[in-house]
C-alpha angles and dihedrals in degrees: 000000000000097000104182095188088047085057093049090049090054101051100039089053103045096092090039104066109100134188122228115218099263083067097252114144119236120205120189107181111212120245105241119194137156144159142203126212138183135162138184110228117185111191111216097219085072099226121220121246091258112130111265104012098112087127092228115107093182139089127292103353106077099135142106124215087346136133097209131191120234123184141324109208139200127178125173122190128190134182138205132184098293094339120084134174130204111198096187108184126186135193127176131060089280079068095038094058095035081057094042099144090056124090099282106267131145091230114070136167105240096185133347120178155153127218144188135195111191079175130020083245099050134058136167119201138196133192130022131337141158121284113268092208122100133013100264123077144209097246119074087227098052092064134052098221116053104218116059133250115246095250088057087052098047095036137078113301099185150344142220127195133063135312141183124218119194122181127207117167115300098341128078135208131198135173136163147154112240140178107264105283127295093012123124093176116041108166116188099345135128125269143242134225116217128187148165143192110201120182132181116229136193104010082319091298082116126047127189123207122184110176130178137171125183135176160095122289088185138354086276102045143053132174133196138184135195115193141175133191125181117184112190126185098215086180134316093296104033125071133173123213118187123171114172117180136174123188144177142179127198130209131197112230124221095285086058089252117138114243130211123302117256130209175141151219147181142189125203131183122209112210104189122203127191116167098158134006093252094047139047136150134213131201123191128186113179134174119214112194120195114162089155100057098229095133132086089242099056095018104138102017127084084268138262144185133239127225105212125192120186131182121189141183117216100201104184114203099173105282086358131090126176116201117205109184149176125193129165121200112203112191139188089239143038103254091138131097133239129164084250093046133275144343144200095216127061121193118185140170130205139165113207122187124195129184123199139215 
């Protein structure tokens, strides 16, 4: 019988069988998952038709009256003694946007790198890999709530370069040197240092993130980007979610002098509901704070902020799970679209749906 999953095993693992040196064959067969996703979002100040006034200024849902397709994703991962390689592929606009310094293409590599443990407390690892800053990630199975919160979408997305893990305990250190964010190819740039402190708490019902990245992406910028996640297990049913971030970035103006900093910042809490295996619910309130207009959602006005609430269903149906949700942005200015002009206030409504493999 045709088995699809048997022929990429196959061929995935060829390379990888090895011989010791008693002459007995070892086979490792490769872990292979994915996922798709796709949702309909219908915004209720009805935009109009014109390009660009979907009233959404954050990753992956920028669509009206539409069913859209997100990703399908495939990730193989393969290990080795104390070698180990992660192949993540994406097709579909979520990978498109989440790849957005890339020639524009609907398949992407999301992440795509080699690691090695000389200890099960140490690991150095090489190539491209999801950012570790903020709570949300790229991929619809990995969050709770389908669309993304405004600090994922201005933030990093990925990196590429080389890191360093260390384990001790209950605590974890990282630290690498990567290309500036969201670039694959970086030729002849500057670089970035990256770096995070990560504890356990109460019997692991509490963990602590504390993520930073700094650096130059030429001789007349530099960035830089404090963040801090906190996850708590209040019971089986209750869990806590809380991501803060600041960042900045500084310019040199035409007499080579460095200018004032500009920034923002922005702070969400994550309240998790389960009252039953098949059912949960997530709230999430989250303040985005811009007085420098450097954003898509304040650039080229004095600057505002956006309060977001955002309430969504997690209805589990074995590998599938249907996300009916609500969310309202309220801003300090009117950079929303409505058929008699703007508003301040944005409600939507949209329903995503993701199947994994």
């Amino acid at each position: 019988m045709f088995n699809l999953k048997r022929i990429i095993i196959l061929i995935v693992m060829g390379p990888s069988c090895a011989y010791a040196q008693d002459s007995v064959r070892v086979v490792t067969t490769p872990k292979i998952s994915g996922f798709a996703d796709a949702y309909y979002r219908y915004s209720l100040l009805n935009a109009t038709e014109v390009e660009n006034t979907f009233n959404n200024y954050t990753s992956f849902t920028n669509s009206q009256n539409s069913f859209e397709l997100g990703m399908l994703s495939l990730k193989v991962e393969h290990t080795m003694g104390k070698v180990a390689v992660v192949g993540d592929l994406g097709f579909g606009k979520r990978a498109e946007e989440f790849s957005y310094n890339d020639e524009k293409t609907m398949l992407a590599i999301k992440q795509l790198y080699l690691s090695y443990s000389p200890s099960e407390n140490v690991k150095f690892t090489a190539g491209s890999w999801a950012t570790h800053i903020g709570y949300e990630l790229v991929d619809a199975p990995g969050n709770r709530n389908y669309s993304m919160s405004y600090m994922f979408s201005y933030g990093p997305f990925f990196h590429t370069g080389l890191k360093a893990e260390v384990t001790s305990g209950k605590s974890g250190f990282m630290l690498g040197i990567v290309n500036p964010t969201d670039f694959k190819t970086a030729n002849f740039s500057k670089k970035y240092l990256i770096g995070q402190y990560s504890v356990a708490l109460a019997e692991d019902k509490v963990k602590v993130y504390l993520n930073g990245l700094l650096g130059k992406a030429d001789v007349n910028s530099r960035n830089n980007q404090l963040d801090l996640v906190v996850t708590g297990a209040v019971s089986d049913k209750l869990s806590l979610g809380y991501n803060g971030t600041v960042a900045s970035s500084q310019a040199k103006d035409l007499s080579d002098n460095w200018l004032l900093s500009k920034n923002w910042w922005g702070s969400a809490v994550y309240f998790n509901y389960d009252p039953a295996t098949v059912f949960g619910m997530t709230l999430r309130t989250e303040y985005f704070s811009d007085s420098d207009a450097i954003t898509s959602p304040f650039a080229g006005t004095t600057g505002g902020n956006v309060f977001s609430a955002t309430l969504s269903g997690n209805i589990r149906l074995s590998n599938l799970v249907l996300i009916p949700e609500f969310r309202v942005d309220n801003a300090t200015k009117d950079i929303f679209i409505k058929p008699s002009g703007s508003s301040g206030s944005s409600p939507s409504f949209l329903l995503g749906a993701y199947y994994k493999f």
